[in-house]
N, C-alpha and C positions, 0 to 999 in steps of 0.2 A: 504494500500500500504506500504510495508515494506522500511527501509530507501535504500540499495542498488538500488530496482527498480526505485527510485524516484530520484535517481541523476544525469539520463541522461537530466530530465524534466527541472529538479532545474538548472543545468547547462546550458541550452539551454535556457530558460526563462530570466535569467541572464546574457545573452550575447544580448538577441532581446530587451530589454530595458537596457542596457549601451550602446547600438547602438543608438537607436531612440531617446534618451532622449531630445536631442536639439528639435525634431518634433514631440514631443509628444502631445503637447497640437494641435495645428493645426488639427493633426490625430482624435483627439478626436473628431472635429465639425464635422470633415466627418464620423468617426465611427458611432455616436449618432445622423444623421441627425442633429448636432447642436442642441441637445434636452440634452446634460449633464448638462448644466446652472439649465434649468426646473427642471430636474429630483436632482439634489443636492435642490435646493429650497425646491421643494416638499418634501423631505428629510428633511431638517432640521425644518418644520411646525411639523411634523411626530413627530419629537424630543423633542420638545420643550423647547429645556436648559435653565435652571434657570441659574440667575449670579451667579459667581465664579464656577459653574462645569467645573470637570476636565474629558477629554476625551485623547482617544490612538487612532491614526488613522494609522493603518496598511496599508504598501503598499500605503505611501502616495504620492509616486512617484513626482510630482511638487507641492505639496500642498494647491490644490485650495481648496480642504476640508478639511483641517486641519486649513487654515487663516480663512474660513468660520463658524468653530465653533469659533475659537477665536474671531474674532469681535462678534459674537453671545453672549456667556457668558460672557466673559472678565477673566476667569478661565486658567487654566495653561494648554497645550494641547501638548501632545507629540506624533509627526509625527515618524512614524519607515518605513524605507524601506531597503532593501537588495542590492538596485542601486546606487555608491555615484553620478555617473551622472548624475542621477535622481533628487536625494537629492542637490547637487548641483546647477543645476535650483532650487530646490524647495528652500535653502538658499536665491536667489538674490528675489523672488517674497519674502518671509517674511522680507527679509532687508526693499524690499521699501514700503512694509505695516507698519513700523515700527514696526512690533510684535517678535521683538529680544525676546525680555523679557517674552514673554508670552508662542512662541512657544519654544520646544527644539526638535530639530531632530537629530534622531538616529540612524547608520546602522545597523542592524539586521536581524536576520533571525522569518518570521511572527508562523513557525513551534515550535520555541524553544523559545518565548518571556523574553528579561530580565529585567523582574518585577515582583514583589511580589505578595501575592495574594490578590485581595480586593482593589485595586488601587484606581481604576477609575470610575466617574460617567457614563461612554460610552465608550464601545469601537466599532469603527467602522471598515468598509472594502468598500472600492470602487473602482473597476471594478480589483478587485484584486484577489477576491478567484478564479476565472478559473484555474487562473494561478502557484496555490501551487500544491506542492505534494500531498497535503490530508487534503482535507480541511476539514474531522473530526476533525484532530488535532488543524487547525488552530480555527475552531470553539467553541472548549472545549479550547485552552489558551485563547481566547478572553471571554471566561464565567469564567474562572479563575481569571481574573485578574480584572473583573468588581469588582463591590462592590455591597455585596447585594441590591434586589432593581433598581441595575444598567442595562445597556441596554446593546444588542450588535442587533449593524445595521449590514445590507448589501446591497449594492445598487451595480447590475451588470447586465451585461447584461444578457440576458436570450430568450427563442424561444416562439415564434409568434406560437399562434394554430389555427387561423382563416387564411381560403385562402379569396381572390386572394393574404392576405399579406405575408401569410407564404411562398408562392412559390418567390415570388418578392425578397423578404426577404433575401433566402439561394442564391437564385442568386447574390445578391449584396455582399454575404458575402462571396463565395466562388470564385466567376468569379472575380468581379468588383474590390472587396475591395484591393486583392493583385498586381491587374496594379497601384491603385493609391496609395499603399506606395510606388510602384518603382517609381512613377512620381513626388511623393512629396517628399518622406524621400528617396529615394535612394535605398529601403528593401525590395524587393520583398519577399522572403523567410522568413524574419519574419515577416511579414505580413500578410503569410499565412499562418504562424500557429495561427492569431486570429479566423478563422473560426474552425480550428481543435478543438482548446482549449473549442470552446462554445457546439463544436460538442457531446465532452464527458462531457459537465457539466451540473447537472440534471435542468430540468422544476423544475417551480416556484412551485406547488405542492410538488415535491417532495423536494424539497430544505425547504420548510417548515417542511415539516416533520421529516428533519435531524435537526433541531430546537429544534424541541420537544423530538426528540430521546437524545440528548446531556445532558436534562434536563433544558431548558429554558423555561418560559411559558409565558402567554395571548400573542402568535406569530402570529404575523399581517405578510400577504403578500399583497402586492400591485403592478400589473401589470401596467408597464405606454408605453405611446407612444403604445398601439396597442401589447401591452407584450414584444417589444424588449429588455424592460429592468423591471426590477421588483425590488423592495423596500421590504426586507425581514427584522422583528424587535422582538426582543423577549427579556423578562424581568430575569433577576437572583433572584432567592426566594433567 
């Protein structure tokens, strides 16, 4: 996707979370049937961080994964998102974790990363790649910026290929899901662009494959909750 086509996206993305940002977390337990708690746990088993690893968590929006690797390591972790209302919330939860010190949050854009190469023991993304321009790109700065050796997660949601769940499934995501951000956040219309966004973003298969395409390797996929959401993990030679 060339950078012109991608800026009505990038712009629009960027308006539906500086809007929602105050109800974002709430949204999430009703996105995720209340399963993002699980689905980050089983995520950071996945991981395994040694103390002191340092990790980049992209699109860290209120930084419930970003505090969760820092109590995990005890290593220095910097959160980057493109939202400062985002980040904002995500400021007042790392205040009262007391993890000033440990975390540093960043605004930036996850396309054009501002760090060197060879950074990080991790870098992550959660429930964030739908929602870039191309997420090749974001994919290949998140392999850049690891350090040999180093990982890059992705934990997002993803499509259901067993029925009766799949049908169930597209119904709550495309019918149900946008009455209840108007009923709880006020958002109808961003709301519904969460079903569009999943609409065009590849199965877990094929999202593995863009893994290994980018040049990552021993790439674990893991389907959870019934594959609504999937755990994608591959290693920098």
């Amino acid at each position: 996707m060339n950078s012109s086509s991608s800026k009505p996206k990038e712009q629009f993305v960027h308006s539906v979370f500086q809007s929602i940002a105050p109800k974002y977390d709430i949204m999430n337990d009703i996105l995720s049937f209340r399963r993002h708690k699980a689905w980050r746990k089983f995520t950071m088993a996945k991981m395994n961080m040694s103390q002191g690893n340092s990790a980049l968590d992209l699109c860290c929006g209120t930084c419930d994964w970003t505090i969760s690797m820092a109590k995990a390591s005890g290593g220095h972790i910097t959160g980057l998102d493109f939202s400062e209302n985002m980040l904002q919330v995500g400021r007042r939860k790392v205040q009262d974790s007391k993890l000033d010190q440990t975390i540093t949050l960043v605004q930036g854009n996850a396309m054009e990363l501002p760090f060197e190469d060879n950074m990080f023991d991790y870098a992550t993304i959660g429930f964030g790649l739908r929602n870039v321009p191309d997420l090749y790109q974001v994919l290949r700065e998140m392999k850049r910026v690891v350090k040999p050796g180093g990982m890059v997660v992705c934990l997002e949601l993803s499509k259901p290929t067993w029925q009766p769940f799949k049908g169930i499934y597209y119904f709550y995501f495309q019918k149900v899901l946008p009455l209840l951000g108007k009923l709880f956040a006020k958002r109808y219309e961003q709301y519904k662009w969460l079903p569009e966004s999943l609409a065009q973003f590849p199965g877990r298969e094929e999202l593995k494959q863009t893994f290994s395409e980018i040049g990552l390797t021993h790439v674990e996929a893991y389907p959870l909750t019934g594959g609504i959401a999937a755990l994608h993990i591959g290693t920098k030679e």
